[in-house]
C-alpha positions as CSV (number, residue, x, y, z in Angstrom):
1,X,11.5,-3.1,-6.8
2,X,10.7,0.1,-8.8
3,X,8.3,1.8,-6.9
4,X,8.1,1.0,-2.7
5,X,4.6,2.5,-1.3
6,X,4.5,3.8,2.4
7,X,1.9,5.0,4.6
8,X,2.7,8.4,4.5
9,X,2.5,11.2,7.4
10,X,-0.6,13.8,6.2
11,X,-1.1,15.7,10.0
12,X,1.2,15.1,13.0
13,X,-1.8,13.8,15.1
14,X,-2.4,10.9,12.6
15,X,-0.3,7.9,13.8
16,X,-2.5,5.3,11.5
17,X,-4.5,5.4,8.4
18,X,-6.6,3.5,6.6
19,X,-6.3,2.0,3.4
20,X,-9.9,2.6,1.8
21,X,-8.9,1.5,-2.1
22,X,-6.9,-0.9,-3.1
23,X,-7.9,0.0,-6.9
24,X,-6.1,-3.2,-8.5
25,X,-5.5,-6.8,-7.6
26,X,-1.9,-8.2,-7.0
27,X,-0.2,-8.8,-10.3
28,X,-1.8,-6.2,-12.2
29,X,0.0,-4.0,-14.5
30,X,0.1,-0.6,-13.4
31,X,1.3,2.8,-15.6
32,X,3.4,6.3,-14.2
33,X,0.0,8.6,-12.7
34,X,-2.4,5.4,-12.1
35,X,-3.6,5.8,-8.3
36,X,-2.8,2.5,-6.8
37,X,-3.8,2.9,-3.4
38,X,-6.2,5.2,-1.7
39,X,-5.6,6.4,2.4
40,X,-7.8,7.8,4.6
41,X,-7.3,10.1,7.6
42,X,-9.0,11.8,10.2
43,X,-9.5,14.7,8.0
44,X,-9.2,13.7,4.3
45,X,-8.6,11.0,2.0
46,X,-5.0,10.7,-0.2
47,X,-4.1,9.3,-3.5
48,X,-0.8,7.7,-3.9
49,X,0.1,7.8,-7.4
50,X,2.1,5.2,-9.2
51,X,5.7,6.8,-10.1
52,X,6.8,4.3,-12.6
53,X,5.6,1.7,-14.8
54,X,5.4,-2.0,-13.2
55,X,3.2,-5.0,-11.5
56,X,1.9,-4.4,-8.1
57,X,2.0,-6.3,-4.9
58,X,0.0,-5.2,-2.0
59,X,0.8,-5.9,1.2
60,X,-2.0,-4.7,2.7
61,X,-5.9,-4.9,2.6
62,X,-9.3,-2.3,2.5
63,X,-10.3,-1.3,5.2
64,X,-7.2,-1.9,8.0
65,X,-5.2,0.6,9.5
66,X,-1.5,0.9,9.0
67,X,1.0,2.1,10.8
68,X,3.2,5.9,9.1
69,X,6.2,4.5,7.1
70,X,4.6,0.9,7.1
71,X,5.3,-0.4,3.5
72,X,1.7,-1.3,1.8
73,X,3.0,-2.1,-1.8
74,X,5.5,-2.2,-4.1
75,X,5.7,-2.0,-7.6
76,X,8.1,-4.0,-9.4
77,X,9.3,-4.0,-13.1
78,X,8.8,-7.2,-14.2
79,X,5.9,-9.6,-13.6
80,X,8.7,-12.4,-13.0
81,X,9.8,-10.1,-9.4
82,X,6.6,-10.4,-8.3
83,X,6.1,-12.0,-5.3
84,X,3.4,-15.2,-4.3
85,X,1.2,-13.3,-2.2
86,X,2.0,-15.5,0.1
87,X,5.7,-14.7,0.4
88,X,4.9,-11.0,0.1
89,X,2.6,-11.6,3.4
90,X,5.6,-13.6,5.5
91,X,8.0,-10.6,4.6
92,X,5.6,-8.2,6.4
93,X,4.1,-10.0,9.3
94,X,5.8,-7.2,11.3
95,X,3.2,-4.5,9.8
96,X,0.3,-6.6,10.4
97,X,-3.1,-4.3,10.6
98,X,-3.4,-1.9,14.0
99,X,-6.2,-3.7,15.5
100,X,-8.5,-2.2,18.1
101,X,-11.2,0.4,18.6
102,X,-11.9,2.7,15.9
C-alpha cells in the first residue's frame, strides 16, 4: 500500500462524513494531485488528494457516512496489489456505513 485514505477530522462536532465523490472506479490508475475521494461535512465539502502514483481500491461507496479515521481507500503501487473488491470488502466489514437518520 502506497497511499492509505482516512476519513479525516475537519470540526470537532463532526463525528461522520459523507463520501459524496468517489471520482474513479476500483482499479483505476491514479497520479500524485488527482482528487480521489470527495467528503462532505456539516459545513463544507473536502478533497483528498492522491499523494503518490498507484491503482485505487475503495472501500467505501457515494453517498454513506463514515466513521473519523475509518479507512475509505488505499492506493497501491502495482495493479497486481490490488485487491478483488470483494476481499477489499471482508477486510473492512468493521467500518461498514453509519446507518440511521440523517
Amino acid at each position: 500500500i502506497v497511499q492509505e485514505i482516512k476519513v479525516p477530522l475537519l470540526a470537532v462536532n463532526d463525528t461522520t462524513l459523507t463520501v459524496v465523490d468517489i471520482p474513479f472506479k476500483h482499479g483505476y490508475h491514479v497520479k500524485k494531485g488527482d482528487i480521489v475521494i470527495v467528503f462532505e461535512s456539516s459545513k463544507t465539502t473536502y478533497d483528498v488528494i492522491a499523494e503518490a502514483e498507484g491503482y485505487i481500491s475503495y472501500l467505501c461507496e457515494t453517498g454513506e457516512d463514515y466513521e473519523v479515521n475509518a479507512i475509505v481507500a488505499n492506493i497501491y503501487s502495482t495493479v497486481e496489489e490490488l485487491p478483488a473488491v470483494s476481499e477489499e470488502k471482508k477486510k473492512t466489514a468493521g467500518i461498514n456505513p453509519i446507518k440511521g437518520p440523517k
